[in-house]
MARKOL-602110 format. One record per atom (N, C-alpha, C): x, y, z. Coordinates in steps of 0.2 Angstrom, whole numbers, plus 5000, padded with zeros to 4 digits. Atoms other than C-alpha are relative to their C-alpha. Last residue first. Layout:
// MARKOL-602110
R     x     y     z
R     X     Y     Z
...
END
This chain:
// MARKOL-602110
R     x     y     z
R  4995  4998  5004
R  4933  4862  5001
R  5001  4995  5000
R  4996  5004  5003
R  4914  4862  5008
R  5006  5002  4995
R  5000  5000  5006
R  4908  4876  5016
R  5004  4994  4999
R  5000  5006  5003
R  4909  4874  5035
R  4998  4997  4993
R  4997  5002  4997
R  4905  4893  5039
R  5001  4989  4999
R  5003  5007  5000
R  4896  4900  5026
R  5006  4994  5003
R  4999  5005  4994
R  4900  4919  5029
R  4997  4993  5001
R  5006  5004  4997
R  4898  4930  5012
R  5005  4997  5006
R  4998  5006  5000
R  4907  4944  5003
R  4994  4995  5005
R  5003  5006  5000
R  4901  4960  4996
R  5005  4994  5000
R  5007  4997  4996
R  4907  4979  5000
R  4996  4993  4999
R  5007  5002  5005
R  4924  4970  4998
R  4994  5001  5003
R  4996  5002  5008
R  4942  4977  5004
R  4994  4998  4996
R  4996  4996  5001
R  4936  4985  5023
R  5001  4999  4992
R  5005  4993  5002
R  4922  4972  5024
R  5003  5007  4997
R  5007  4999  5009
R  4933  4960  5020
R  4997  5003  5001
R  4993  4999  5008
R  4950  4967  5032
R  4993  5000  4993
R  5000  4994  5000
R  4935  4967  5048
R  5004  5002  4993
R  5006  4997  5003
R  4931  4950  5043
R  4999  5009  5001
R  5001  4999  5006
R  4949  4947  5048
R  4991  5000  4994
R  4996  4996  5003
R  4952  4954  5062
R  5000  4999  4991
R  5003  4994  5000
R  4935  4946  5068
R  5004  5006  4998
R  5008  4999  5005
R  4938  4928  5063
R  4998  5008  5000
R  5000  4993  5005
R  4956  4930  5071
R  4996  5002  4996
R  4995  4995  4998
R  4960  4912  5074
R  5001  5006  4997
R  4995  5003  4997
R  4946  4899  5066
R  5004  5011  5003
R  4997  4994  4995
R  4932  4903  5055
R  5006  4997  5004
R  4998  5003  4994
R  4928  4890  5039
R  5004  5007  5005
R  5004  5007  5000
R  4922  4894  5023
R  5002  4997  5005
R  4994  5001  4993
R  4925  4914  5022
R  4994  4993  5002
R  5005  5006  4993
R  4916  4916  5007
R  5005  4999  5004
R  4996  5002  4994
R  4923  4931  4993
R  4995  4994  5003
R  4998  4995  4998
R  4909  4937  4978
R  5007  4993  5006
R  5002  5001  4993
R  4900  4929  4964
R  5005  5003  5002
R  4998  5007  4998
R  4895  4940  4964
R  5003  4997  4992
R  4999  5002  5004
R  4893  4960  4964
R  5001  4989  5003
R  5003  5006  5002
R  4880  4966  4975
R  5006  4996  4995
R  5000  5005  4995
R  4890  4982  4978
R  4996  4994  4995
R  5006  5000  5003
R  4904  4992  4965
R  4996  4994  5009
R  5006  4997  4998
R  4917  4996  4975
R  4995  5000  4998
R  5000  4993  5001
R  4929  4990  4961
R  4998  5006  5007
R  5007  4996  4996
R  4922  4974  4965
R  5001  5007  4998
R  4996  4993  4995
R  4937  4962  4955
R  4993  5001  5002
R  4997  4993  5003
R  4928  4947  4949
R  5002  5006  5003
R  5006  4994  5000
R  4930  4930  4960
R  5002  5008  4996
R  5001  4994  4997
R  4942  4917  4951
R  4995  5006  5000
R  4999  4995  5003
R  4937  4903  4944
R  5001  5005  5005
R  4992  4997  4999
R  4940  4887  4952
R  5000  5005  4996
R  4995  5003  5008
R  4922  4879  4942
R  5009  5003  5005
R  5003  5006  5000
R  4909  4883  4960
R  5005  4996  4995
R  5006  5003  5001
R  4919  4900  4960
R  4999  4992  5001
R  5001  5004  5006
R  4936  4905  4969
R  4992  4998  4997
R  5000  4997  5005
R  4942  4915  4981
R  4997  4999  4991
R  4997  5003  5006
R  4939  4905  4996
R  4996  5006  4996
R  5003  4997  5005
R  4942  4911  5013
R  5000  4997  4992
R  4997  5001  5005
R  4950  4901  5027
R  4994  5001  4995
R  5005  4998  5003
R  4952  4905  5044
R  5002  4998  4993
R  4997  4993  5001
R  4968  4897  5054
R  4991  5001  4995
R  5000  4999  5007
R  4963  4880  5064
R  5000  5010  4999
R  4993  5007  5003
R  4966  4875  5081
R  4999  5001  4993
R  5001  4998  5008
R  4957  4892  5089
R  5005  4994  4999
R  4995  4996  5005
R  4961  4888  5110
R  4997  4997  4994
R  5006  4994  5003
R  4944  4884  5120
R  5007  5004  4994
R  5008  5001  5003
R  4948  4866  5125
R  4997  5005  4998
R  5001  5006  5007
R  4969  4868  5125
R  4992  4999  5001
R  4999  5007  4999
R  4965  4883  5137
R  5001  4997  4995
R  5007  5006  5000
R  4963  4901  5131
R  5004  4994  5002
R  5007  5000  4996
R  4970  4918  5137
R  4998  4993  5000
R  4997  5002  4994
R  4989  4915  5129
R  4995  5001  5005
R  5007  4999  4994
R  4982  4912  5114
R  4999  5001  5006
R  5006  4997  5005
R  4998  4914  5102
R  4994  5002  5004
R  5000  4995  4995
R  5009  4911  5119
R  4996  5005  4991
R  5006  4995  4996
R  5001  4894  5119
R  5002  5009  5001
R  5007  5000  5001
R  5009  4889  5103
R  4996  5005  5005
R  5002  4995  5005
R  5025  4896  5107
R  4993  5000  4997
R  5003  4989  4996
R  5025  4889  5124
R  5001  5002  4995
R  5008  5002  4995
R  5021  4867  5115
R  4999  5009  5004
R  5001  4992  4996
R  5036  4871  5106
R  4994  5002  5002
R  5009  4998  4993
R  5041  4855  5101
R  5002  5007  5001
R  4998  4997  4997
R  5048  4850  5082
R  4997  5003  5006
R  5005  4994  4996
R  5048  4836  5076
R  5002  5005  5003
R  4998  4995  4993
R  5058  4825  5066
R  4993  5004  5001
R  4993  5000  5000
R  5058  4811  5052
R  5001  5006  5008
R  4999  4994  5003
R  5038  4808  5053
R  5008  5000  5002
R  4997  5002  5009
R  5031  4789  5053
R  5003  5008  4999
R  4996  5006  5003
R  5030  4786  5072
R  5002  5002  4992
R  4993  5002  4996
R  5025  4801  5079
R  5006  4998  4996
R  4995  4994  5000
R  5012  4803  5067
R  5006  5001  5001
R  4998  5004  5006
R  5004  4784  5071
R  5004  5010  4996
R  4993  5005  5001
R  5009  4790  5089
R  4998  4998  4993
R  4999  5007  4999
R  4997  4804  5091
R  5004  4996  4997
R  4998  5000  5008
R  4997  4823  5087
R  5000  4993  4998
R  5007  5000  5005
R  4991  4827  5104
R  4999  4999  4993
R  5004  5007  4999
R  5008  4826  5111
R  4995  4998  5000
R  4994  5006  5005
R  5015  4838  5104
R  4998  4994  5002
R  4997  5005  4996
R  5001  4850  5113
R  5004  4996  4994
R  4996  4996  4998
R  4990  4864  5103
R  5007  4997  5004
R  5000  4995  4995
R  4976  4854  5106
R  5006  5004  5000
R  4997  5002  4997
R  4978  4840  5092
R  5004  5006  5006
R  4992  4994  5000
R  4964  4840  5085
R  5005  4998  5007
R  4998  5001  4991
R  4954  4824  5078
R  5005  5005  5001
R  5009  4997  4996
R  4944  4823  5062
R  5003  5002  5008
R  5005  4997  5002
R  4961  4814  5055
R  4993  5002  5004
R  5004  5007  5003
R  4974  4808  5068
R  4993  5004  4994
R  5003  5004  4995
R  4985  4825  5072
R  4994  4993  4996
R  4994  5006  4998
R  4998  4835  5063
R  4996  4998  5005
R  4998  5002  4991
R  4987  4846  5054
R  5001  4995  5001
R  5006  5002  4996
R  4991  4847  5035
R  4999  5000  5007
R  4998  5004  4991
R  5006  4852  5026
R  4994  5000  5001
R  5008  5002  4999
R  5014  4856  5008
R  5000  4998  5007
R  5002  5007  4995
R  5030  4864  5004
R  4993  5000  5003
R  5001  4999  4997
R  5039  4871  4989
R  4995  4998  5006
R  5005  5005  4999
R  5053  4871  4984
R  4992  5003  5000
R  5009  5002  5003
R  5059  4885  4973
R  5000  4992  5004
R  4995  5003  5002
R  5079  4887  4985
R  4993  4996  4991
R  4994  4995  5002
R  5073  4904  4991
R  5005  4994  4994
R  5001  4996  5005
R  5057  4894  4992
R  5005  5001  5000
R  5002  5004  5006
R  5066  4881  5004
R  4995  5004  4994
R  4994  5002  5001
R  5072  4894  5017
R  4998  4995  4994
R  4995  4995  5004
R  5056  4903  5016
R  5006  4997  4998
R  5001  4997  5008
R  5047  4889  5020
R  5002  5003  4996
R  4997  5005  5007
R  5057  4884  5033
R  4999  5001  4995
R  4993  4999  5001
R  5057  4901  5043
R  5002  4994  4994
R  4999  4993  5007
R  5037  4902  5040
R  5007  4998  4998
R  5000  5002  5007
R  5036  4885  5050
R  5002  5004  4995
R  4995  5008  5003
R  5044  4890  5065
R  4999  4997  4992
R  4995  5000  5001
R  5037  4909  5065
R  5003  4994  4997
R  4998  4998  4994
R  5017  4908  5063
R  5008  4996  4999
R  5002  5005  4995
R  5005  4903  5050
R  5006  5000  5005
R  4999  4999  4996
R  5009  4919  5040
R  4996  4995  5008
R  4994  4996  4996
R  5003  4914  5026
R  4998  5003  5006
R  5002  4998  4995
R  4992  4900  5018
R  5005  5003  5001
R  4994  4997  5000
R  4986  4895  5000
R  5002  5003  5008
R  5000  4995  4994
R  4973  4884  4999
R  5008  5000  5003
R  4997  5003  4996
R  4974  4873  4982
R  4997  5007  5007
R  4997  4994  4996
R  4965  4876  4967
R  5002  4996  5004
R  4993  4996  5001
R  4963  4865  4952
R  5004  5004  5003
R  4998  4995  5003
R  4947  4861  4952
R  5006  5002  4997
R  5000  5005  5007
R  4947  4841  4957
R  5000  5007  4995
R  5005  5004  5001
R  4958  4848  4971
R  4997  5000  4993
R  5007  4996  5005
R  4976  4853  4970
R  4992  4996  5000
R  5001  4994  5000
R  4990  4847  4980
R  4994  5004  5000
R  5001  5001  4995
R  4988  4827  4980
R  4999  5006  5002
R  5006  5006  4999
R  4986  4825  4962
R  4998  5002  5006
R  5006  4996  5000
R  4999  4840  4959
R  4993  4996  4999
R  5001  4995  4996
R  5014  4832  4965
R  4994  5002  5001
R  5004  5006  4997
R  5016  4817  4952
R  4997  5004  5007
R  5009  5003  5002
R  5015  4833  4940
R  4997  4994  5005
R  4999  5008  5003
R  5029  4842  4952
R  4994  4999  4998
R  5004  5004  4996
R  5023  4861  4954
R  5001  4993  4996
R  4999  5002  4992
R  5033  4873  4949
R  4999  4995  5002
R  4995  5002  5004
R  5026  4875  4930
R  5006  4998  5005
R  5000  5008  5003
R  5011  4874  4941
R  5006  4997  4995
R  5002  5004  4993
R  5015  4892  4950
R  4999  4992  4996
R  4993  5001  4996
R  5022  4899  4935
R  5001  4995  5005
R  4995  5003  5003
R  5006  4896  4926
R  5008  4998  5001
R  4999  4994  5003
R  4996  4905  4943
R  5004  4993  4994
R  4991  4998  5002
R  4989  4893  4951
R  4999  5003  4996
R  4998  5003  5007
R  4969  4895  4955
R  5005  4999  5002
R  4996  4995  5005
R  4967  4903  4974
R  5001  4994  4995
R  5001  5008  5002
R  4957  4895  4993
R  5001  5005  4992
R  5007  4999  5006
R  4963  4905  5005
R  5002  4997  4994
R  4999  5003  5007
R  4973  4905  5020
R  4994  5000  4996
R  5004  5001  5006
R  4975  4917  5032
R  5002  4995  4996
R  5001  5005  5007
R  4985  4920  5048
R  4996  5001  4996
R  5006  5006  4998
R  4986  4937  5054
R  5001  4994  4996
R  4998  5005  4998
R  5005  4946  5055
R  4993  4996  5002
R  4999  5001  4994
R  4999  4963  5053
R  5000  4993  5004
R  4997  4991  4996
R  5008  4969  5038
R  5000  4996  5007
R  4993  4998  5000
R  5003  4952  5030
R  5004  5003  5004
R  4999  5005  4997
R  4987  4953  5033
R  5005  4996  5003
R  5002  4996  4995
R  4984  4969  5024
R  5003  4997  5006
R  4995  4997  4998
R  4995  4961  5011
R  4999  5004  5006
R  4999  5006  4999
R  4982  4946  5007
R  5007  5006  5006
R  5002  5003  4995
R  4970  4960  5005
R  5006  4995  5004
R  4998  4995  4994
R  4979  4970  4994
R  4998  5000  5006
R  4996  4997  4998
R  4983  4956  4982
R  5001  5004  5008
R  4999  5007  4995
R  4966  4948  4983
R  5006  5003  5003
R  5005  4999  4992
R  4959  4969  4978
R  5004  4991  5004
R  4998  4996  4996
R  4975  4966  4964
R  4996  5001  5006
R  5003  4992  5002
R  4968  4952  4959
R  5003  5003  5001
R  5000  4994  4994
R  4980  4936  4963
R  4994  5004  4995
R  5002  4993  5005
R  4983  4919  4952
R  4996  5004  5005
R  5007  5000  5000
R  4994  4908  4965
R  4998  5007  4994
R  5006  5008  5001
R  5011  4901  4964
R  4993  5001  4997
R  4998  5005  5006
R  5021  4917  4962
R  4997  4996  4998
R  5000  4999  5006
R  5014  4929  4972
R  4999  4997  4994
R  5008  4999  5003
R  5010  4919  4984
R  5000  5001  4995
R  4999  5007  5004
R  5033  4915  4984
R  4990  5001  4998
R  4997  5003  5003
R  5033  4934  4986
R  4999  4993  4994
R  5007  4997  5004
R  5022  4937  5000
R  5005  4999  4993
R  4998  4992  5002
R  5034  4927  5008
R  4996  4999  4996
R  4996  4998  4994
R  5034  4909  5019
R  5000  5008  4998
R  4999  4997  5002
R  5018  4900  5009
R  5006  5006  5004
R  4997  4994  4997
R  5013  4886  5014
R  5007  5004  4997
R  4995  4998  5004
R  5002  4876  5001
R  5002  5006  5005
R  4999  4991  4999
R  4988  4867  5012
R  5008  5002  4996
R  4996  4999  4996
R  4987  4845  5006
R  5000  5012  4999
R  4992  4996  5002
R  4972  4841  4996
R  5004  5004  5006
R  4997  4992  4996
R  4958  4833  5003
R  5005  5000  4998
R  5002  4996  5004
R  4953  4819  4989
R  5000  5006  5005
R  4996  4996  5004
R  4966  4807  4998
R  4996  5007  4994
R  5000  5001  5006
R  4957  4802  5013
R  5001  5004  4994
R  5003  4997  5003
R  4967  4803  5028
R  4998  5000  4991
R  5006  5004  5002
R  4974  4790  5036
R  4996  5003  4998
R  5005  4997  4998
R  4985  4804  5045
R  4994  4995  5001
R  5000  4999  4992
R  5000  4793  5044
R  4994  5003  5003
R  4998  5005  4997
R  4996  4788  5026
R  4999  5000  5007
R  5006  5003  4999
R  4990  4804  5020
R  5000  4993  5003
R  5004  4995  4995
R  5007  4812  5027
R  4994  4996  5000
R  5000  5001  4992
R  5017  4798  5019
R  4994  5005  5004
R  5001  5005  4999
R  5011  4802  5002
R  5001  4994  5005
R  5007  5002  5000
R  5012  4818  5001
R  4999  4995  5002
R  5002  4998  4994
R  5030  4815  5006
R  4993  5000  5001
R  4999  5006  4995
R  5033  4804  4991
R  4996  5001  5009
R  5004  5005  5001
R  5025  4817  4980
R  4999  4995  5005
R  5002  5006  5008
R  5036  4832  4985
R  4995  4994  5001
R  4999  4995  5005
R  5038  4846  5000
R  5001  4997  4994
R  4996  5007  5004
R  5033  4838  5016
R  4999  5005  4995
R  4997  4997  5008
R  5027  4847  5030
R  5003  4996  4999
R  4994  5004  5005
R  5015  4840  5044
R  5002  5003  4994
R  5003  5003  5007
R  5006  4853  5057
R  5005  4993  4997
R  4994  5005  5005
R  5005  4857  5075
R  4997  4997  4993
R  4995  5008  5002
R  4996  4868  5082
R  5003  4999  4997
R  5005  5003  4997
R  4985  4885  5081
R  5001  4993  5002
R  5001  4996  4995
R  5001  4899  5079
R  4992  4994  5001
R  5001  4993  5003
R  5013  4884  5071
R  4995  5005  5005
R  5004  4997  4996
R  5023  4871  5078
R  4997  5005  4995
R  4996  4993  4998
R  5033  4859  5065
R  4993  5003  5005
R  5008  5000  4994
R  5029  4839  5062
R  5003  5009  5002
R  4997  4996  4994
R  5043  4834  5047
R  4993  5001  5004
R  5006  4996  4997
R  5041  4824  5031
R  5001  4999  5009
R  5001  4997  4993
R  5054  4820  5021
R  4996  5000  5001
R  5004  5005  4994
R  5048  4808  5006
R  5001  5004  5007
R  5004  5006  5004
R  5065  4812  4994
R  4995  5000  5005
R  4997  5010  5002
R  5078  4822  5004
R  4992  5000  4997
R  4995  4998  5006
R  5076  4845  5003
R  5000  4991  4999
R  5005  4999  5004
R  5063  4842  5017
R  5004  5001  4993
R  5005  5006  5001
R  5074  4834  5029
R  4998  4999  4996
R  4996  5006  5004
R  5089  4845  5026
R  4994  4997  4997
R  5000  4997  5006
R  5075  4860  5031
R  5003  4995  4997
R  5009  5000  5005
R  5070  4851  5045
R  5001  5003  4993
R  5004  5005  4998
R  5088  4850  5052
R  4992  4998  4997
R  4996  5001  5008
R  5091  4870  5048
R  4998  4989  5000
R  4999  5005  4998
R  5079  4875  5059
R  5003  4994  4995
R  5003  5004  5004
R  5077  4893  5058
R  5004  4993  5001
R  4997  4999  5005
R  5080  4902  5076
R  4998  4995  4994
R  4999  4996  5003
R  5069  4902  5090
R  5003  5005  4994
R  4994  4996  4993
R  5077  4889  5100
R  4997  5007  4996
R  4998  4994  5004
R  5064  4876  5093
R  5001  5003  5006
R  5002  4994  4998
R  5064  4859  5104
R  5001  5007  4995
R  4993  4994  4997
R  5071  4844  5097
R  4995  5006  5002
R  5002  4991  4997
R  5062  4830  5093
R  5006  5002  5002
R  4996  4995  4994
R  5067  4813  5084
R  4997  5007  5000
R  4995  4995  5002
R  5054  4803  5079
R  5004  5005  5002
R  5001  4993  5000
R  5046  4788  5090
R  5005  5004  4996
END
């Protein structure tokens, strides 16, 4: 088993070392479970390992500051002002975004195999909840950047609980962090079988990894936003798209 420690509510300087070595890879809490971060190749390539996940699912791009998005991903100003709504009020989002040239000039090439799908995009995510944000930002500030998936057996969640993440996890990650009450006190109404384990995730992008064209306010335009998967806050934030695009769609289980 990997060493645990409890979050005290402060950043977690110990997971940062971790992810600054060659191969790190850590287990952190976030608002719908636990995830895996890792922040190069090596790592990548423990995480699918441990997951036994098959390698053409690209690993999530967390994102600690509207800032480092900035930087990675190519934006609209409408994506911009959407991601920023979001932002303000602390909802998770991730979304499915080109890189930007900066962002790839960033991005290890033996990196970008496992990051990026056969397009070219990744899913970009903020505001996935205090523990992990603190690293990431700590490591941006320093240009990492760090990659992560849920922290449970593939196809299998891992109920919000550290010990729902299972032993082949356990075993192969350098630390964990438990905070089994900051999970629940994101959902503090719902059980481990009725808690959101996944954050919502929009994809900005065409059938080719193009980005969708501004709206203007114009309607019918396509193609347009999809929200490819619901999860935690479906309705704060289908409130944001209606609010930001008079056309998007809802195709829940889209392939990414």
């Amino acid at each position: 088993m990997s060493t645990h420690i409890p979050w005290s509510g402060d950043l977690a300087a110990d997971a940062v070392d971790i992810l600054r070595t060659d191969g790190g890879m850590i287990v952190s809490p976030t608002k719908v479970g636990y995830i895996v971060m890792v922040s190069d190749r090596d790592g990548l390539e423990r995480k699918f390992a441990a997951k036994s996940r098959r390698r053409s699912k690209p690993a999530v791009v967390l994102c600690g500051s509207l800032d480092e998005l900035r930087t990675l991903a190519r934006l609209t100003p409408e994506i911009d002002e959407f991601f920023q709504r979001h932002w303000d009020d602390d909802i998770l989002l991730g979304c499915i975004l080109p890189w930007s040239d900066t962002g790839l000039a960033l991005l290890d090439d033996d990196a970008r195999e496992l990051a990026t799908d056969a397009r070219g995009t990744s899913c970009f995510v903020a505001r996935f909840g205090a523990p992990g944000e603190q690293i990431a930002r700590a490591l941006w500030d320093e240009r990492r950047i760090v990659f992560a998936s849920s922290a449970n057996p593939s196809g299998l969640g891992n109920r919000g609980l550290v010990s729902g993440i299972g032993d082949a996890i356990d075993d192969a990650a350098d630390l964990v962090i438990d905070a089994d009450d900051y999970v629940r006190s994101v959902q503090p109404d719902a059980s481990p079988e009725t808690r959101y384990e996944q954050g919502v995730m929009v994809s900005f992008v065409d059938a080719e990894g193009r980005l969708v064209s501004e709206q203007r306010g114009e309607r019918s335009v396509t193609p347009a936003p999809v929200v490819i998967r619901a999860g935690l806050d479906i309705d704060r934030i289908m409130s944001h798209l209606a609010r930001s695009f008079p056309s998007w769609d809802f195709r829940h289980g889209e392939c990414y």
